[in-house]
N, C-alpha and C positions, 0 to 999 in steps of 0.2 A: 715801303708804303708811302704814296703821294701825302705830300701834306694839302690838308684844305684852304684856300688862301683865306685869310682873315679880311673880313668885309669892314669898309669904312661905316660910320654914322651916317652919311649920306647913301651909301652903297643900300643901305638895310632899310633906308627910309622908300627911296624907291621903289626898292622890292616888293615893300607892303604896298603903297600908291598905286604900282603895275596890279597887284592880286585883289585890290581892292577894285580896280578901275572893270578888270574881267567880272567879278563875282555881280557889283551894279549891273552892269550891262546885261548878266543872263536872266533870263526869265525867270521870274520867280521856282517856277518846280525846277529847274537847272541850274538852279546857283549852291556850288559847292563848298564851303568852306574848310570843312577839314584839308583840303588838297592846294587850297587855294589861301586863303588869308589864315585860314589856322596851321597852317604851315610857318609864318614871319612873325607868330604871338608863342611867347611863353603859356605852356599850358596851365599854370596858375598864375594867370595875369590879373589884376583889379583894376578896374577902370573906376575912377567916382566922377562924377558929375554932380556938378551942385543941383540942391534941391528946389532952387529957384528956376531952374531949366523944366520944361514939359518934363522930359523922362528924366528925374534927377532922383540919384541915390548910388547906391556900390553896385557894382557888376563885377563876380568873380567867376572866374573860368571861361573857358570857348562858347560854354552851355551861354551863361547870360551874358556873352558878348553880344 
Protein backbone atom coordinates (compact mmCIF):
# COMPACT_ATOMS: atom_id res chain seq x y z
CA UNK A 1 0.00 0.00 0.00
CA UNK A 2 1.24 3.53 -1.22
CA UNK A 3 2.13 5.70 1.56
CA UNK A 4 0.59 9.32 1.52
CA UNK A 5 3.23 11.87 1.33
CA UNK A 6 3.39 13.99 4.33
CA UNK A 7 2.40 17.74 3.44
CA UNK A 8 4.70 20.67 4.45
CA UNK A 9 3.28 23.70 6.80
CA UNK A 10 3.26 25.59 3.81
CA UNK A 11 1.81 22.67 1.60
CA UNK A 12 -1.53 22.68 4.11
CA UNK A 13 -1.61 26.32 4.31
CA UNK A 14 -2.22 26.67 0.65
CA UNK A 15 -4.55 24.13 0.47
CA UNK A 16 -6.96 25.82 2.77
CA UNK A 17 -6.13 29.46 0.68
CA UNK A 18 -6.96 27.47 -2.71
CA UNK A 19 -10.55 25.81 -0.90
CA UNK A 20 -11.04 28.89 0.56
CA UNK A 21 -10.47 31.11 -2.53
CA UNK A 22 -13.22 28.61 -4.49
CA UNK A 23 -15.88 28.52 -1.58
CA UNK A 24 -15.82 32.90 -1.69
CA UNK A 25 -16.00 33.06 -5.25
CA UNK A 26 -19.24 30.51 -5.53
CA UNK A 27 -22.46 31.97 -4.93
CA UNK A 28 -23.81 31.92 -2.03
CA UNK A 29 -26.47 28.74 -2.68
CA UNK A 30 -23.22 26.91 -4.34
CA UNK A 31 -20.67 27.41 -1.87
CA UNK A 32 -19.76 23.96 -0.34
CA UNK A 33 -17.89 23.60 2.60
CA UNK A 34 -17.84 20.10 3.62
CA UNK A 35 -16.04 19.22 0.34
CA UNK A 36 -14.13 22.21 0.09
CA UNK A 37 -12.61 24.10 3.31
CA UNK A 38 -14.09 21.48 5.69
CA UNK A 39 -12.04 18.99 4.06
CA UNK A 40 -8.16 21.12 5.43
CA UNK A 41 -10.09 22.01 9.14
CA UNK A 42 -9.99 19.36 11.95
CA UNK A 43 -13.47 18.66 12.68
CA UNK A 44 -13.17 19.76 16.21
CA UNK A 45 -11.37 22.75 15.54
CA UNK A 46 -11.96 26.14 17.79
CA UNK A 47 -11.46 29.28 16.46
CA UNK A 48 -11.59 32.38 19.24
CA UNK A 49 -11.60 35.72 18.18
CA UNK A 50 -11.31 38.39 20.52
CA UNK A 51 -14.40 40.03 21.74
CA UNK A 52 -13.36 43.37 20.83
CA UNK A 53 -13.78 42.19 17.00
CA UNK A 54 -17.74 42.60 15.39
CA UNK A 55 -18.07 38.68 15.56
CA UNK A 56 -15.87 38.08 18.50
CA UNK A 57 -16.16 34.97 20.78
CA UNK A 58 -15.32 30.90 20.50
CA UNK A 59 -16.35 28.96 17.34
CA UNK A 60 -16.26 25.30 17.69
CA UNK A 61 -16.70 22.83 14.92
CA UNK A 62 -17.38 23.06 10.93
CA UNK A 63 -21.11 24.05 12.22
CA UNK A 64 -19.80 27.55 13.78
CA UNK A 65 -17.00 27.95 11.57
Amino acid sequence: MPQKKKMTPAEILQQFYDAESIYIAASPGNRDFANGMGKTLSTNLKLYQSPALPYGGLFEGHAEF
